[in-house]
TINUVEX-454405 format. One record per residue (C-alpha): residue number from 1; residue in one letter; chain; x, y, z. Coordinates in Angstrom, 1 decimal. Example, Ala and Ser with C-alpha at 12.3 -4.5 7.8 and 13.67 -1.06 7.14 Angstrom:
TINUVEX-454405
  kolnu  torkol  kemi       x       y       z
      1       A     A    12.3    -4.5     7.8
      2       S     A    13.7    -1.1     7.1
This chain:
TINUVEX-454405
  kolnu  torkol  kemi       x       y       z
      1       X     A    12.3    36.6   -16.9
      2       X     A    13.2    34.0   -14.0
      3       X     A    10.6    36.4   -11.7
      4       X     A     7.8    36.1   -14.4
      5       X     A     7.8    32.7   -14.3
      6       X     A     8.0    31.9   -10.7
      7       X     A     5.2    34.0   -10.5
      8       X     A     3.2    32.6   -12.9
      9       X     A     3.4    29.0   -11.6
     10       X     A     2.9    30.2    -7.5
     11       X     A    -0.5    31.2    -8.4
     12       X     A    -1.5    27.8    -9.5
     13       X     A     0.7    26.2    -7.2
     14       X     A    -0.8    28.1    -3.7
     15       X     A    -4.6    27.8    -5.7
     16       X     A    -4.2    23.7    -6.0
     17       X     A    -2.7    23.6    -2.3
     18       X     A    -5.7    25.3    -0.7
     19       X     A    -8.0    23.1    -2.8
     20       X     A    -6.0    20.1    -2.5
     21       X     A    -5.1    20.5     1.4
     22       X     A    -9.0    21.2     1.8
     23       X     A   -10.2    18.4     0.0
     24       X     A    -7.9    16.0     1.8
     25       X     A    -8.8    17.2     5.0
     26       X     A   -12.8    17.0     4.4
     27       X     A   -12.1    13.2     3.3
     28       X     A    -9.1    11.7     5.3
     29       X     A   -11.6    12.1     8.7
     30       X     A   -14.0     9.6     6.8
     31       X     A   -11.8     7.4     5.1
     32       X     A    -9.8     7.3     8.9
     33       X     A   -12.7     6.2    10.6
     34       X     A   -13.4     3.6     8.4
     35       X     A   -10.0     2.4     8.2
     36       X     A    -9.6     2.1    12.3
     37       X     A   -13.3     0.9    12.7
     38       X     A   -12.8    -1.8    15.9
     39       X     A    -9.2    -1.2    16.0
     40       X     A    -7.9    -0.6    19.9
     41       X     A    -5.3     2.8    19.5
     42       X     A    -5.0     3.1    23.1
     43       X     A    -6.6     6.4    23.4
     44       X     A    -4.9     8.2    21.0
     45       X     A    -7.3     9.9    18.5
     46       X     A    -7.2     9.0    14.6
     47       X     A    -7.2    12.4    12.3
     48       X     A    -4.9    14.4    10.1
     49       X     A    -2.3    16.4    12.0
     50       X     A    -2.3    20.2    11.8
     51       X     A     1.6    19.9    11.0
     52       X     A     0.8    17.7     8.0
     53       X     A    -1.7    20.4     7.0
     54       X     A     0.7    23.2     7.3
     55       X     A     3.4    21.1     5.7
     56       X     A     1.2    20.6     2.1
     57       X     A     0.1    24.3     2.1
     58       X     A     3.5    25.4     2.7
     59       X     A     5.4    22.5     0.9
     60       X     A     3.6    21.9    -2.2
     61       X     A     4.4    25.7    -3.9
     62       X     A     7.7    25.4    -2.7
     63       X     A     8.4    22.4    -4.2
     64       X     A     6.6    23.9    -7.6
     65       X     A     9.2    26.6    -7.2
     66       X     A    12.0    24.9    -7.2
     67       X     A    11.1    22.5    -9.7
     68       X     A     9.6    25.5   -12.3
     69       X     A    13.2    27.0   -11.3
     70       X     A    15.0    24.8   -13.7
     71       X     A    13.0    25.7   -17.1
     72       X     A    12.8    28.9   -16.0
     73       X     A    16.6    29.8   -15.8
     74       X     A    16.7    28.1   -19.4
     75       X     A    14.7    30.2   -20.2
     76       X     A    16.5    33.2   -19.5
     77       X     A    19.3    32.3   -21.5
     78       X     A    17.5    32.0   -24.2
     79       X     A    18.4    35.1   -27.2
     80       X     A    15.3    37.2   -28.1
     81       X     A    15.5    35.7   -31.6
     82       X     A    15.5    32.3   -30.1
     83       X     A    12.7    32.9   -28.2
     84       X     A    10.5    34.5   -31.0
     85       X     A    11.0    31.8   -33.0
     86       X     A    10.5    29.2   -30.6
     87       X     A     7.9    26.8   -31.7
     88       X     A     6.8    28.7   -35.2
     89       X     A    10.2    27.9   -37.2
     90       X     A    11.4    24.8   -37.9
     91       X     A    13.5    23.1   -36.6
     92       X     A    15.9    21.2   -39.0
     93       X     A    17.3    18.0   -37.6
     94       X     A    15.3    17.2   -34.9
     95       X     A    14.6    13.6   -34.8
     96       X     A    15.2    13.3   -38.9
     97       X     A    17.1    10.6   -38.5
     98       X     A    14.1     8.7   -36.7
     99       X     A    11.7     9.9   -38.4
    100       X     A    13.6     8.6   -42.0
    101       X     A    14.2     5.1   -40.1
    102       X     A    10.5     5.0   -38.9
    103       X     A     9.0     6.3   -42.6
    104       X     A    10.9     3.4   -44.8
    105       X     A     9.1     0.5   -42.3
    106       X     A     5.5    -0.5   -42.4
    107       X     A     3.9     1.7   -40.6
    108       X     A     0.9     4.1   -41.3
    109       X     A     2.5     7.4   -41.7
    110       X     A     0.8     9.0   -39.1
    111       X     A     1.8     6.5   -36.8
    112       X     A     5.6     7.1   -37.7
    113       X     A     5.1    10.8   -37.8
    114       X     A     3.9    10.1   -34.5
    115       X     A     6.8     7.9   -32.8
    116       X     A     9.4    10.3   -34.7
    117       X     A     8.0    13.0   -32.3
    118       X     A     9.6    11.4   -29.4
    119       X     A    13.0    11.8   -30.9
    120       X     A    12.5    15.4   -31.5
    121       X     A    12.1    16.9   -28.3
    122       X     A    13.9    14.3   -26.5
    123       X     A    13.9    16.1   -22.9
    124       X     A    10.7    16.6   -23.0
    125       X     A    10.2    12.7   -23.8
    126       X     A    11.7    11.5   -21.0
    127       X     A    10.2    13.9   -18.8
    128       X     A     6.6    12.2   -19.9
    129       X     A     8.7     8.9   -19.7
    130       X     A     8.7     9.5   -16.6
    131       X     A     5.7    10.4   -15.2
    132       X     A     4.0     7.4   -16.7
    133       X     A     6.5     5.4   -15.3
    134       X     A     6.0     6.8   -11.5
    135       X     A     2.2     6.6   -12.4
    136       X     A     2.3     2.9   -13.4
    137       X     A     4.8     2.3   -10.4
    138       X     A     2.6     3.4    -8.0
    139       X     A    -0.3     1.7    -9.3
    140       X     A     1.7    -1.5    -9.2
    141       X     A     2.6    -1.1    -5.8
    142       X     A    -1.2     0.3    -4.2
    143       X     A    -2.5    -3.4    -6.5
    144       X     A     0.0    -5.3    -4.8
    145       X     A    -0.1    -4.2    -1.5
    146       X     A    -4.5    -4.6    -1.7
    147       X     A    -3.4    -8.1    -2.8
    148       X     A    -1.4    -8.7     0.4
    149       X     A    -3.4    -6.9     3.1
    150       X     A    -6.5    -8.9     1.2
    151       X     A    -4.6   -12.0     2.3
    152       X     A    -3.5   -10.9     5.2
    153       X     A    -7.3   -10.4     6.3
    154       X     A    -8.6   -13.0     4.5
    155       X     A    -6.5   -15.6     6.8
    156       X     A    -8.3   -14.5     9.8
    157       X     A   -11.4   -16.0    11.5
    158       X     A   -13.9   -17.5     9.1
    159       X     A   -16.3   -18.3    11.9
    160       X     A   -17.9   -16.6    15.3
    161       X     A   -15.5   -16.5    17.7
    162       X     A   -16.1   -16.2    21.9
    163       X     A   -13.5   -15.1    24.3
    164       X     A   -14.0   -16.5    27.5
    165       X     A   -12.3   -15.0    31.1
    166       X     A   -12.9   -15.8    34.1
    167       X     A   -13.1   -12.7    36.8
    168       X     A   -11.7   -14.3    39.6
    169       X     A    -9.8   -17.0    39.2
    170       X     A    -8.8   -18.3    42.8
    171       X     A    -5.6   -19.4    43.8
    172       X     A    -3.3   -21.9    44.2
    173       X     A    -4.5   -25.6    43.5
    174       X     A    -8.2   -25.1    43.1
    175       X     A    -7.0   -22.2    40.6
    176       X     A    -6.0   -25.3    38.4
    177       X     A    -8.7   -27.6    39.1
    178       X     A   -10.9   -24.4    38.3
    179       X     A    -9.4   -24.3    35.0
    180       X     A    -9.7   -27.8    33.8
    181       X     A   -13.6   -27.8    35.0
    182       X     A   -14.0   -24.9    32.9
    183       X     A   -12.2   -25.8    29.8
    184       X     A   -14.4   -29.3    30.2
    185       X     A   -17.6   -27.2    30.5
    186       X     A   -16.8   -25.3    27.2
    187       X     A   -16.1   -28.1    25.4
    188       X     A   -19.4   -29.6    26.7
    189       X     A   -21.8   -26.9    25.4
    190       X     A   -23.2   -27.6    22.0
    191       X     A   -22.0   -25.8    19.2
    192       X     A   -18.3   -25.6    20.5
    193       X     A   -15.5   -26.7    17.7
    194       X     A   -12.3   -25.4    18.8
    195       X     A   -11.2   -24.3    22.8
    196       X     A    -7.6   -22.9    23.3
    197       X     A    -6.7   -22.0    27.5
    198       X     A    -4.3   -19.2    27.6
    199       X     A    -2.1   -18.5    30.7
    200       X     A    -0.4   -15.2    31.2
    201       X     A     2.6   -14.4    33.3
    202       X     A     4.4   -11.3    33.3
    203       X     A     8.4   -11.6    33.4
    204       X     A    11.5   -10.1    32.6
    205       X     A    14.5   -11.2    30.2
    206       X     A    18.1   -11.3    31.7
    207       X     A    19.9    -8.4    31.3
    208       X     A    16.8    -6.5    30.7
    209       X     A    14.7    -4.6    33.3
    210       X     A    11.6    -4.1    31.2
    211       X     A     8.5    -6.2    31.9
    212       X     A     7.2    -8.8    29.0
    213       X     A     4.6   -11.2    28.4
    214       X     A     5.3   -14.5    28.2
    215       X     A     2.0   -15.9    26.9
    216       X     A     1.3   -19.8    26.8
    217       X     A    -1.7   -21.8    25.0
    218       X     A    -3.0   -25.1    25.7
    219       X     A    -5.7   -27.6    23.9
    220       X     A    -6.3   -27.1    20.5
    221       X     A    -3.6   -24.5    19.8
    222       X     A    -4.0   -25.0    15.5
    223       X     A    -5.3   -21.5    15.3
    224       X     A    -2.4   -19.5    16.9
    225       X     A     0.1   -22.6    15.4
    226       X     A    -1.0   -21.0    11.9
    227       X     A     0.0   -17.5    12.7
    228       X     A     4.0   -19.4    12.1
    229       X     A     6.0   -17.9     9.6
    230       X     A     9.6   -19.1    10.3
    231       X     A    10.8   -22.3    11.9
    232       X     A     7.9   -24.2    13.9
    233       X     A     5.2   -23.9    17.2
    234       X     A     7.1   -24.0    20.5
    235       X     A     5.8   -27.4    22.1
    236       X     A     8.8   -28.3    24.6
    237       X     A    10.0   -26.8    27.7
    238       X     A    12.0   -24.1    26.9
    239       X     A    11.2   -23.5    23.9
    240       X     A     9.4   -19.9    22.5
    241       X     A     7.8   -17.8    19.4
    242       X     A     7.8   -14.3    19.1
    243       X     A     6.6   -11.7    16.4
    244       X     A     8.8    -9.7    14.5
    245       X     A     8.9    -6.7    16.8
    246       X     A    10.0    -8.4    19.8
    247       X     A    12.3   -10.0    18.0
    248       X     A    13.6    -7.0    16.2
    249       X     A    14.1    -5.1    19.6
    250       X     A    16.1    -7.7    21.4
    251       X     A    18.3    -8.9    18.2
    252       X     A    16.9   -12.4    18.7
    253       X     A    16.1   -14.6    15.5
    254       X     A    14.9   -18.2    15.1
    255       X     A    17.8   -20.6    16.6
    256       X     A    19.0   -17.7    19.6
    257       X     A    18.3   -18.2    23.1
    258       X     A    17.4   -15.9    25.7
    259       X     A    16.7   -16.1    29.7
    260       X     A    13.0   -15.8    31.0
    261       X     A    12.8   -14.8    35.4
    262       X     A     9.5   -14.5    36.9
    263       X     A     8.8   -15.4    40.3
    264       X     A    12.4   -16.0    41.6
    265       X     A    12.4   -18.4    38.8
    266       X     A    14.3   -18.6    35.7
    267       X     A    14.1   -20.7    32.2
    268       X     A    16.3   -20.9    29.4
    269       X     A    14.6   -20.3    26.3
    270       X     A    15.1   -21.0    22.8
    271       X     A    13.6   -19.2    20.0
    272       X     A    11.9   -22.0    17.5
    273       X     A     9.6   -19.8    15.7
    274       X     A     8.8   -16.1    14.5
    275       X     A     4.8   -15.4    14.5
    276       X     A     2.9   -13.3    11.8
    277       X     A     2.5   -10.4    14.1
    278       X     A     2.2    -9.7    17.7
    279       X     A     3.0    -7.5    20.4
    280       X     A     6.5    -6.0    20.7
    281       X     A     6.5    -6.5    24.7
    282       X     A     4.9   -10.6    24.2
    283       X     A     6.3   -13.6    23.2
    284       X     A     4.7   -17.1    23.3
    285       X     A     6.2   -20.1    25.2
    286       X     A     4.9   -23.7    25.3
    287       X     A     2.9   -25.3    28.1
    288       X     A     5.0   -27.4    29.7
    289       X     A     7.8   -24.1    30.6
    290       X     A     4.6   -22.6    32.2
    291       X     A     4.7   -25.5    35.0
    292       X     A     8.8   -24.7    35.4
    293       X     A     8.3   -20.3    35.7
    294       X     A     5.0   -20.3    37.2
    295       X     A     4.1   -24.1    39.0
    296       X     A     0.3   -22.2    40.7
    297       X     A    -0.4   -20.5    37.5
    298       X     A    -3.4   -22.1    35.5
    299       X     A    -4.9   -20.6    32.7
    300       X     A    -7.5   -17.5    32.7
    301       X     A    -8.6   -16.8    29.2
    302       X     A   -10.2   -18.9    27.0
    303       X     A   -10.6   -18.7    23.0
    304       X     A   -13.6   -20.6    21.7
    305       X     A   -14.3   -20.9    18.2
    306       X     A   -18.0   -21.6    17.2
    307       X     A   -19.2   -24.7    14.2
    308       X     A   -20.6   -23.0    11.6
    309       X     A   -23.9   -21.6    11.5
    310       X     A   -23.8   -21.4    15.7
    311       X     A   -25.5   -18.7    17.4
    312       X     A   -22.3   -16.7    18.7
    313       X     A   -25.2   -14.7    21.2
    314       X     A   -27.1   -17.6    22.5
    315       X     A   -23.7   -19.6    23.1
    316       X     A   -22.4   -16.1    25.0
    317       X     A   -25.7   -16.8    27.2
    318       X     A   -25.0   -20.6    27.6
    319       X     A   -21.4   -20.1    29.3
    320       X     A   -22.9   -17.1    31.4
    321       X     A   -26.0   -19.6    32.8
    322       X     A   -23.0   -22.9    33.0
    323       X     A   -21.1   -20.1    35.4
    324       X     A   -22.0   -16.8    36.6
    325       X     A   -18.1   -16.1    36.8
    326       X     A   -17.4   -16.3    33.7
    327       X     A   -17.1   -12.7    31.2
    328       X     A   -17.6   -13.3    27.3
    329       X     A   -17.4   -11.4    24.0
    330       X     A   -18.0   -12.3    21.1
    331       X     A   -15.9   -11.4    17.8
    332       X     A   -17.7   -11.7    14.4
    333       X     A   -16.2   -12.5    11.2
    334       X     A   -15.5    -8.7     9.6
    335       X     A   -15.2    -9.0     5.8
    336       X     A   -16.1    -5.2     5.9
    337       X     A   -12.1    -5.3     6.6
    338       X     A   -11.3    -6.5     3.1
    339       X     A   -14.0    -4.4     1.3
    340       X     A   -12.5    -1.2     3.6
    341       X     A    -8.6    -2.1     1.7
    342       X     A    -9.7    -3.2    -2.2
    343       X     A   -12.0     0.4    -2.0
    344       X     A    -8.8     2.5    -0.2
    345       X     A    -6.2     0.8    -3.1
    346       X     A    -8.8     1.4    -5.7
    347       X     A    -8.9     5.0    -4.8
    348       X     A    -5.7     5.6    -4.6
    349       X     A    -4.8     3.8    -7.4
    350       X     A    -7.5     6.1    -9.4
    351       X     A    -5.7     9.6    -8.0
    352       X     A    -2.1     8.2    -8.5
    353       X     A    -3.1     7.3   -12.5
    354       X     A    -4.6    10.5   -12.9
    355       X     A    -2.2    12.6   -11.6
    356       X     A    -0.1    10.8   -14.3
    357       X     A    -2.5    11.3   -17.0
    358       X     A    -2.5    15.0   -16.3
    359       X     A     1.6    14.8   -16.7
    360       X     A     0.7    13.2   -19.9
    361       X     A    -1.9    16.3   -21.1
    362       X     A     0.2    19.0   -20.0
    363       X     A     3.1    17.5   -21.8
    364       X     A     1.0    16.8   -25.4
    365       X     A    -0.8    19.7   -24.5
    366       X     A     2.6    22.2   -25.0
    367       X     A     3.7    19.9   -27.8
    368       X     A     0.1    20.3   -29.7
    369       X     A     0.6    24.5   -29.4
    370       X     A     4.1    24.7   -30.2
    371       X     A     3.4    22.2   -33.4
    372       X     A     0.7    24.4   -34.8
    373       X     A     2.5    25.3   -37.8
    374       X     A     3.6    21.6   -38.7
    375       X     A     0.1    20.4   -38.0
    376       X     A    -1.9    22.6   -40.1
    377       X     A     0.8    21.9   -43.5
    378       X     A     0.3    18.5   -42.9
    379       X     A    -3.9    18.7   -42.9
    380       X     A    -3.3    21.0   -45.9
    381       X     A    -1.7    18.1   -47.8
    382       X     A    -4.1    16.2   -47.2
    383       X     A    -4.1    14.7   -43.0
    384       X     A    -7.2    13.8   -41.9
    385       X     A    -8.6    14.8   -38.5
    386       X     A    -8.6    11.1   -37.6
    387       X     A    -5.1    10.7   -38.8
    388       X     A    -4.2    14.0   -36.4
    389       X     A    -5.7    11.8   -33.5
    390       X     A    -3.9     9.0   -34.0
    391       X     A    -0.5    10.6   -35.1
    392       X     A    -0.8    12.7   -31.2
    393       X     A    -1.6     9.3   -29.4
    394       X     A     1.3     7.3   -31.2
    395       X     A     3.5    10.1   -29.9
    396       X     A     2.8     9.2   -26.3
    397       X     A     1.4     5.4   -26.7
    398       X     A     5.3     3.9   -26.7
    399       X     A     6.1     6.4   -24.0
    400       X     A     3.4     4.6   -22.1
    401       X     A     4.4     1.2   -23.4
    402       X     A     8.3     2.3   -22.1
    403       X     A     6.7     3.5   -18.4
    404       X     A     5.1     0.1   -18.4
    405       X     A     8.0    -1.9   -19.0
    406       X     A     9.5     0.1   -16.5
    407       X     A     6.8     0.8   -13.7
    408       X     A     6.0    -2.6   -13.0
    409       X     A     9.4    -4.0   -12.0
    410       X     A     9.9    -0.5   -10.1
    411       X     A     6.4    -1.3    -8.1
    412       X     A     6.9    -5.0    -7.5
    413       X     A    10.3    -3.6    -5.7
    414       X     A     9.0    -1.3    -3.9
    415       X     A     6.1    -3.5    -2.8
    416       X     A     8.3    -6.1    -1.6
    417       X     A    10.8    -3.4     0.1
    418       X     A     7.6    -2.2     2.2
    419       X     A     5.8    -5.4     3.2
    420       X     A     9.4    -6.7     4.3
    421       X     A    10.0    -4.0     6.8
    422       X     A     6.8    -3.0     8.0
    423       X     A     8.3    -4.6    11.1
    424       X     A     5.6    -5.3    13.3
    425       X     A     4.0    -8.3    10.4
    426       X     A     6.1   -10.8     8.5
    427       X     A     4.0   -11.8     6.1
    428       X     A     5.2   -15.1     4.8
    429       X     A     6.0   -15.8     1.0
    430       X     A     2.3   -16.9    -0.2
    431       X     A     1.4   -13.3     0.5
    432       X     A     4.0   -11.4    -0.9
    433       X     A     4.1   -13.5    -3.9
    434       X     A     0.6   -11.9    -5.6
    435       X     A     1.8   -11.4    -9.0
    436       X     A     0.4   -13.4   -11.5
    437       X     A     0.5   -12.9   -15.3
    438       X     A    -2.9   -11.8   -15.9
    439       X     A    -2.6    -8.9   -13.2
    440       X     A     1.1    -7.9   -14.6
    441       X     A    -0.1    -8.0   -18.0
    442       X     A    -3.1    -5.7   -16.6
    443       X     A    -0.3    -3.3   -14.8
    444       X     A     1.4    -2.8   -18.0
    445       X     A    -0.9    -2.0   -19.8
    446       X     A    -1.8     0.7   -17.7
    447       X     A     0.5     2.9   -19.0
    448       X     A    -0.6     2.7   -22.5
    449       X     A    -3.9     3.2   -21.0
    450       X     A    -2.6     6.6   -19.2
    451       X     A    -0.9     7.9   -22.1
    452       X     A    -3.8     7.7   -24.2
    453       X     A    -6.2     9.0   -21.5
    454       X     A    -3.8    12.3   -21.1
    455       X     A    -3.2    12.6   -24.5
    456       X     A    -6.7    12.1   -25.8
    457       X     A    -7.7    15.8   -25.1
    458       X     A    -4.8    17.5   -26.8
    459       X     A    -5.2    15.0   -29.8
    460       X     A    -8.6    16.0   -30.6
    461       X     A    -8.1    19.6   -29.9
    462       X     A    -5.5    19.1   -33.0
    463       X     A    -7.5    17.4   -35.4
    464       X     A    -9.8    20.4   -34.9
    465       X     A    -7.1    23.2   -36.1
    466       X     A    -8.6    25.8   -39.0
    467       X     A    -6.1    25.7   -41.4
    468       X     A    -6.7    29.0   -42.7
    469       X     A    -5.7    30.5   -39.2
    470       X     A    -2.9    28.5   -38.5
    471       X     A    -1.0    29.4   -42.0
    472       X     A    -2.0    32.5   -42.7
    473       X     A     1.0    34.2   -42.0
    474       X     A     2.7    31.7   -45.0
């Protein structure tokens, strides 16, 4: 009995695995590219991994198995007369007690009929409980997390931006005079709003033997200020601001102090502020430490954001023509970015609440075949096929209500456990905080929305029963 069916869920199972391991193959390369599109990943290509592949082929029936395992060894306990009568004889106390409660309110009776349904096969209840409940979880979470990578994009550059380096930036003395005639030539040509110098100097913490980069900004520094989630912008000797993976790494957090040596020299440093992001190996120091660890060092990049409406091309020209020696580029606002996330979470959320609303149809589905009996005495008495409908529906429509109640605080956990330790971006408070009552109300409704979706099918299948050929053994 166990054998039978095993078996007859591993064909299925191994059927949707091909399809479903095919499918997500033909699409991921696509979806991938898009994802990635001007993202640096250091050479390393972006595609699905054969082992991931081989995993869901392998790892998706087996996991069918061992979940169809536990049915299936009730199953096999089961007495022959049990299972004979299994879904054709009634069963006498069931949910009575519910349905007696639910009949003396206000209801239409084939909405109590309905709700008394959940009480009757109570395993089976919570087992669709549950589904809708992961479905509407997940779709909390994939909204929430759009909501914060749309903000998290959205706080970027607004306006053409030009990066300015210089190829060989001299030494010494007329390496700093060099910079300050440059920085006044940018600032010169029209069309120029905002010009930040950057120095660079590569060094090493004490007690470490690693390299890092100690990265320091001059001029209008408002841009990278903003990027401050905790504490404040280093602006004094000594003091420094670091993302949250070189922070992380090194155990340091806003208030600890650390050693910086380059050059012979050393600096004690004091951590004042933790950025958005950043590299793992960088952290930022103010001007005035650059003159204490590196007194020839001058800056050599510079970061030139354009008034609006400027032509980011023509300006790229204009610095070339003010100094051969100088190398631009020129980075255009990309709202492509925040289109690429709201049509990935709207995907996803579309799979996730389907996959639920197929938990839902299987589950009414079973409960419409094994009810045949019950259905076709009660549309001999006198149940219309409308009534049917809405009697199948109430069954699951408060199991979808329940998943909602319970989906949404799951998913706003789980959304705030992930955007807290993705660990290379804090994102501050404004954008974790997304939820609003109009988008929570929207959330939970969801699963009413997915239980009547999945149960929609089976319901009308119902009302459509012959009565004739459903009691013609009475």
């Amino acid at each position: 009995m166990v054998a039978v069916y095993l078996l007859m869920v591993s064909v299925p199972a191994l059927t949707g695995a091909l399809l479903g391991t095919a499918a997500g193959a033909a699409t991921a390369g696509p979806f991938l590219k898009l994802a990635f599109t001007g993202i640096e990943t250091g050479g390393v290509p972006v595609g699905v991994s054969p082992w991931l592949i081989a995993g869901c082929l392998l790892g998706m029936p087996l996991l069918v198995l061992l979940i169809a395992l536990v049915p299936a060894s009730r199953a096999h306990r089961l007495s022959a007369v049990e299972a004979i009568s299994a879904g054709s004889a009634p069963r006498p106390g069931r949910g009575l007690r519910a349905q007696r409660w639910l009949a003396a309110g206000r209801l239409p009776r084939s909405v109590s009929l309905g709700l008394g349904r959940l009480f009757a096969r109570p395993v089976r209840s919570a087992v669709t409980l549950a589904a809708v409940a992961l479905g509407v979880t997940t779709v909390t979470l994939t909204t929430g997390l759009s909501a914060t990578l749309v903000a998290f994009s959205g706080d970027g550059q607004r306006t053409p931006v030009v990066d300015v380096a210089r190829s060989s930036p001299g030494e010494g003395e007329s390496r700093r005079s060099t910079d300050r005639r440059t920085e006044e030539r940018l600032r010169a040509l029209p069309g120029t709003e905002v010009v930040t110098a950057r120095a660079l100097v590569r060094a090493q913490l004490q007690g470490g033997t690693r390299t890092v980069s100690a990265d320091f900004y001059r001029g209008d520094v408002d841009g990278p200020a903003s990027r401050v989630v905790e504490g404040r912008w280093p602006e004094r000797t000594g003091e420094a601001a670091a993302g949250p993976g070189f922070l992380r790494q090194r155990g340091l957090a806003v208030g600890d102090r650390f050693v910086v040596r380059a050059g012979g020299r050393q600096v004690p440093m004091t951590v004042v502020g933790k950025l958005l992001d950043g590299d793992a190996r960088a952290f930022t120091a103010s001007w005035p430490t650059l003159a204490r660890l590196d007194p020839g060092a001058a800056a050599w990049e510079y970061r030139v954001v354009l008034a609006e409406g400027t032509d980011a091309a023509a300006y790229a020209r204009a610095v070339r023509a003010v100094d051969p020696a100088l190398r631009t580029s020129v980075s255009e606002p990309a709202p492509g970015a925040v289109t690429a996330v709201i049509g990935f979470a709207s995907v996803f959320t579309l799979l996730l609440a389907l996959v639920a609303a197929l938990g839902v149809l299987h589950s009414v589905l079973l409960d419409v075949r094994e009810r045949r009996r019950d259905l076709g005495m009660l549309k001999a008495v006198g149940m219309t096929p409308r009534q049917v409908v809405v009697m199948t529906v109430a069954s699951v429509a408060a199991l979808g209500a329940a998943g909602g109640a319970l989906g949404v605080p799951l998913g706003i956990g789980a959304h705030r456990l992930v955007v807290e330790h993705i660990g290379v971006i804090a994102f501050p408070d404004p954008m974790k905080d997304v939820w609003h009552l109009p988008h929570l109300t929207g959330v939970a409704l969801a699963g009413v929305l997915i239980s009547a979706a999945g149960a929609l099918l089976p319901a009308r299948s119902a009302a459509r029963l012959p009565i004739a050929e459903v009691l013609h053994t009475e």
